[in-house]
C-alpha positions as MATLAB code, in Angstrom:
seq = 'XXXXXXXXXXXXXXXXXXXXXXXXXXXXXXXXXXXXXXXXXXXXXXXXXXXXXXXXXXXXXXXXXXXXXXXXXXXXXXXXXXXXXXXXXXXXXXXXXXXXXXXXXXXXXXXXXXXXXXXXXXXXXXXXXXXXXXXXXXXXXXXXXXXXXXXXXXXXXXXXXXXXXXXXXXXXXXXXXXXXXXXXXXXXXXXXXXXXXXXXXXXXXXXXXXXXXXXXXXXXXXXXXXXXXXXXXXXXXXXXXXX';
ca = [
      60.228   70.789  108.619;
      62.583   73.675  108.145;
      65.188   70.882  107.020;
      62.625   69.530  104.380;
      61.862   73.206  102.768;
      65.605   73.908  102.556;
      65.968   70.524  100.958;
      63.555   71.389   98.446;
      64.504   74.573   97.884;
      67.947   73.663   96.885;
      66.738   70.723   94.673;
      64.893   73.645   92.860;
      68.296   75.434   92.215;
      69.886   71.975   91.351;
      67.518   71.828   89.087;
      67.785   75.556   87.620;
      71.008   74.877   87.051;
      71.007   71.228   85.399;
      68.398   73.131   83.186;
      70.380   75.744   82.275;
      73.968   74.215   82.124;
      72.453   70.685   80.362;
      71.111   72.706   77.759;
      74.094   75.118   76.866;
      75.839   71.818   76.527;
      73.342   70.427   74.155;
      73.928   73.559   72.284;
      77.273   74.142   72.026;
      77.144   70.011   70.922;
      74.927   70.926   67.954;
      76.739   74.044   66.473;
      79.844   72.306   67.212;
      79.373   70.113   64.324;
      78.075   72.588   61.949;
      80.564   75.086   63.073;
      83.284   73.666   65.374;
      83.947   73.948   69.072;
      85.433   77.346   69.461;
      82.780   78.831   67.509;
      80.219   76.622   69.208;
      81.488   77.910   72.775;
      81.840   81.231   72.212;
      78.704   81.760   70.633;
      76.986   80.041   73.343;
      78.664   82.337   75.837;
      77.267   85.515   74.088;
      73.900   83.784   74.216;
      74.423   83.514   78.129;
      75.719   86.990   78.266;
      72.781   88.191   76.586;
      70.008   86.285   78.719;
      72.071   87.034   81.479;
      71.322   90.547   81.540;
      67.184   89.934   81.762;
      68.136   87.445   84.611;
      70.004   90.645   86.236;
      67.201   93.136   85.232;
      64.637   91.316   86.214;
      66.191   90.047   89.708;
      67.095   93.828   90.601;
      63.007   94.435   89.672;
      62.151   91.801   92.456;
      60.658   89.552   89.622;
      60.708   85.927   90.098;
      63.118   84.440   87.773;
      63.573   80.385   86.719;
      66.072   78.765   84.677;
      67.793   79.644   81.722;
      66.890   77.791   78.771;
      69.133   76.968   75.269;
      67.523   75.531   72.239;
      69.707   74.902   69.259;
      69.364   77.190   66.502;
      65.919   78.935   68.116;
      68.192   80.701   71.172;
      67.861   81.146   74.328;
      65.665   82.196   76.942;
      64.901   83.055   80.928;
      61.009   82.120   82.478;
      60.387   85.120   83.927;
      57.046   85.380   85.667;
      54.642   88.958   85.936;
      56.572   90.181   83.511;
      53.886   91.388   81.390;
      52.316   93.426   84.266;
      53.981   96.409   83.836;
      55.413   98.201   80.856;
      58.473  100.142   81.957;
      59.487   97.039   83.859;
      59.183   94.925   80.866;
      61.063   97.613   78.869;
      63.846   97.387   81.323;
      64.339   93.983   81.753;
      64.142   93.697   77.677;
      66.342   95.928   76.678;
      69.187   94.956   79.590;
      69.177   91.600   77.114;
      70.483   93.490   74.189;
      72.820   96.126   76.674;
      74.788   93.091   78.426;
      75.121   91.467   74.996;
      77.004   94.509   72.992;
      79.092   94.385   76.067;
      79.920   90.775   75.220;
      79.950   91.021   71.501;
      82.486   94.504   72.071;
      84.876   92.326   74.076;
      85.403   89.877   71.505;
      85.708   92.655   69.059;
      88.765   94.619   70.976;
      90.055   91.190   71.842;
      90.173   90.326   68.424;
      91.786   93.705   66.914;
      94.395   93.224   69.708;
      95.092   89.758   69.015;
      94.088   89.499   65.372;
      91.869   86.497   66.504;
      89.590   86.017   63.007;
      87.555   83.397   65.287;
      87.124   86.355   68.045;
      86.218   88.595   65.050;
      83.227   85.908   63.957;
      81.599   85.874   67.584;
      81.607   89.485   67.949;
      80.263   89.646   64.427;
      77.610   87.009   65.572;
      76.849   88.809   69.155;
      76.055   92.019   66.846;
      74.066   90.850   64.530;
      72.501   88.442   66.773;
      71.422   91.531   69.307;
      70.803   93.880   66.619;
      67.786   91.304   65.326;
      66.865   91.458   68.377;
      65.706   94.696   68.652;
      63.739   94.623   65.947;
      60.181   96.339   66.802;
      57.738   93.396   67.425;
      57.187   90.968   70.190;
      58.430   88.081   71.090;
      61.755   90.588   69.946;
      63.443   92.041   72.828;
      62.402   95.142   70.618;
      59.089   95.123   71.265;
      58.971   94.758   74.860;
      60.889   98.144   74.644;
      58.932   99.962   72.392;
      56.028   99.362   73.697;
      56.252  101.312   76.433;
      55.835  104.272   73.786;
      53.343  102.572   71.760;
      52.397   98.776   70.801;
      51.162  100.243   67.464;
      54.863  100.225   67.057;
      55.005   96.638   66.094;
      53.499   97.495   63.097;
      57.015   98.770   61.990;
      58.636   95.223   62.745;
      56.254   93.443   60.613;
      58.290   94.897   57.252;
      61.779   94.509   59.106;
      60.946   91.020   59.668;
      59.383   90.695   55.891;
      62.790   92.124   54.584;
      64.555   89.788   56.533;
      63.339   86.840   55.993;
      63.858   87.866   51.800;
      67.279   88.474   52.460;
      68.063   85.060   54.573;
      64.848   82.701   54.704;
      64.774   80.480   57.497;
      62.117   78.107   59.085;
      63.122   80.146   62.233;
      62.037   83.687   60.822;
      58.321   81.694   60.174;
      57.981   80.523   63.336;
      58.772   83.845   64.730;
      55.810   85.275   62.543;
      53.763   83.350   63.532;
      54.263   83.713   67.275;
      54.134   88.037   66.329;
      50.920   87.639   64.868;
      49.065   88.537   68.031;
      51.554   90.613   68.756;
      50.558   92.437   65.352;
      46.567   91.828   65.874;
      47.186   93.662   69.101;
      48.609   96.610   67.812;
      46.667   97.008   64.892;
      43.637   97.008   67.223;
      45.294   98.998   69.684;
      43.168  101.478   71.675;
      44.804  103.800   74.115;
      41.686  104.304   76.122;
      41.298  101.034   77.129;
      41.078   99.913   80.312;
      43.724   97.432   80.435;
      45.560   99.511   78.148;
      45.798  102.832   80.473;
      46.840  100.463   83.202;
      49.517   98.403   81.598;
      50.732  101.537   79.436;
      51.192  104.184   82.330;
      54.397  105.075   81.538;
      55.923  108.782   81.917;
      56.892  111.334   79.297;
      60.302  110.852   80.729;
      60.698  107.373   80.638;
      59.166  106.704   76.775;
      61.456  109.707   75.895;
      64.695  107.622   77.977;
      63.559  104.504   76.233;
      63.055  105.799   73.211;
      66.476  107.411   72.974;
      68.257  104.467   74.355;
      66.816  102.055   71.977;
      67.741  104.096   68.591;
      71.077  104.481   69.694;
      71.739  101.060   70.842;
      69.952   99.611   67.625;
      72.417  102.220   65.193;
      75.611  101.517   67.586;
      74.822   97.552   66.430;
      73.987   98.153   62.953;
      77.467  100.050   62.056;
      79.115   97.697   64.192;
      77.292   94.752   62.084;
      78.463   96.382   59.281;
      81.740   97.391   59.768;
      82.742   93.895   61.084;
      81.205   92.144   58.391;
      83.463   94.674   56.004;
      85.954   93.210   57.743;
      85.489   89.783   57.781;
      84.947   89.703   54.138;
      88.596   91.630   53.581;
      89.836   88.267   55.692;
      87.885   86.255   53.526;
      89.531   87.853   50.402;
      92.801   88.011   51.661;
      92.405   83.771   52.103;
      91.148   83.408   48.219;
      94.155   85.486   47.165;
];
């Protein structure tokens, strides 16, 4: 019997990580073609790096974790379960997302101004930008599972970011992701803090929304002049090639 559970147990991590490494390969496939291997791999990478850091956060939380998931051109994501339990807990494991991948993103950047690597310079372009949007206020974002924990009324303010957004670079993707927010936005709009469920799931200390809080605005303006300046950049490449 003890045989049989181990058996299955380890078919269950087979599977995790058929899941998980099937699908990266499926990805990196897909924006292979639009955008070429290297590009393709390394941006799949950053995607790992990112999700990797929920798998961390919410393993060190004693959260049961599944597999990693890749979709092309949608992202990337880890089944987390009782996640939505507790808001300082989801708060932590949403922002470690965003932390792990500015880690990855900065590597490629110093990699790139030591080597001069313009393909090095793209990714960490792409790993800013693509954690940056990430952060924006309003769940399913990464942003609002942090915010939250100092108000859901909050994701009011992502519901103009994402507007703006999709005006400056419409996508089928930005829809979809509006219309999986609009609970999200229903929620907050209705949001009482004397609720029942709402004083349980929103017990959060002074300290903590304050920590949060703080660690969020400076992460989100460390990836927006990093964005920016990198961008700057590219385009100086980009000019250099015309002339």
């Amino acid at each position: 019997m003890t045989k049989l559970l181990l058996l299955l147990f380890s078919g269950l991590k087979l599977g995790k990580v058929l899941i998980t490494g099937g699908s990266m390969l499926l990805s990196v496939a897909v924006y292979a073609i639009f955008f070429g291997w290297p590009f393709a791999l390394g941006f799949v990478l950053l995607l790992f790096i990112h999700e990797l850091g929920h798998y961390l956060a919410a393993r060190q939380r004693g959260l049961e974790v599944g597999a990693m998931a890749f979709i092309p051109f949608v992202g990337a994501w880890v089944a987390i379960r009782n996640l939505e339990h507790d808001a300082e807990t989801e708060a932590y494991v949403g922002i470690a997302g965003p932390v792990l991948g500015t880690l990855g993103a900065l590597g490629c950047y110093y990699v790139a101004r030591d080597t001069g690597s313009n393909l090095l310079l793209a990714l960490s372009y792409s790993g800013f930008l693509l954690n940056l949007i990430n952060l924006i206020p309003l769940s399913p974002f990464d942003g609002g599972r942090v915010t939250q924990v100092i108000s859901p009324r909050l994701w009011l303010l992502g519901v103009p970011i994402l507007g703006a957004l999709f005006v400056y670079h419409p996508s089928p993707m930005l829809v979809l992701i509006g219309i999986l927010a609009l609970p999200s936005v229903m929620r907050a709009w209705n949001y009482d803090p004397n609720a029942p469920e709402n004083l349980h799931h929103g017990a959060v200390s002074t300290e903590n929304k304050v920590v949060y809080g703080a660690s969020y605005l400076a992460l989100a303006a460390f990836l927006a002049v990093m964005s920016s300046d990198v961008h700057e950049m590219l385009s100086d490449v980009a000019h250099g090639y015309a002339t």
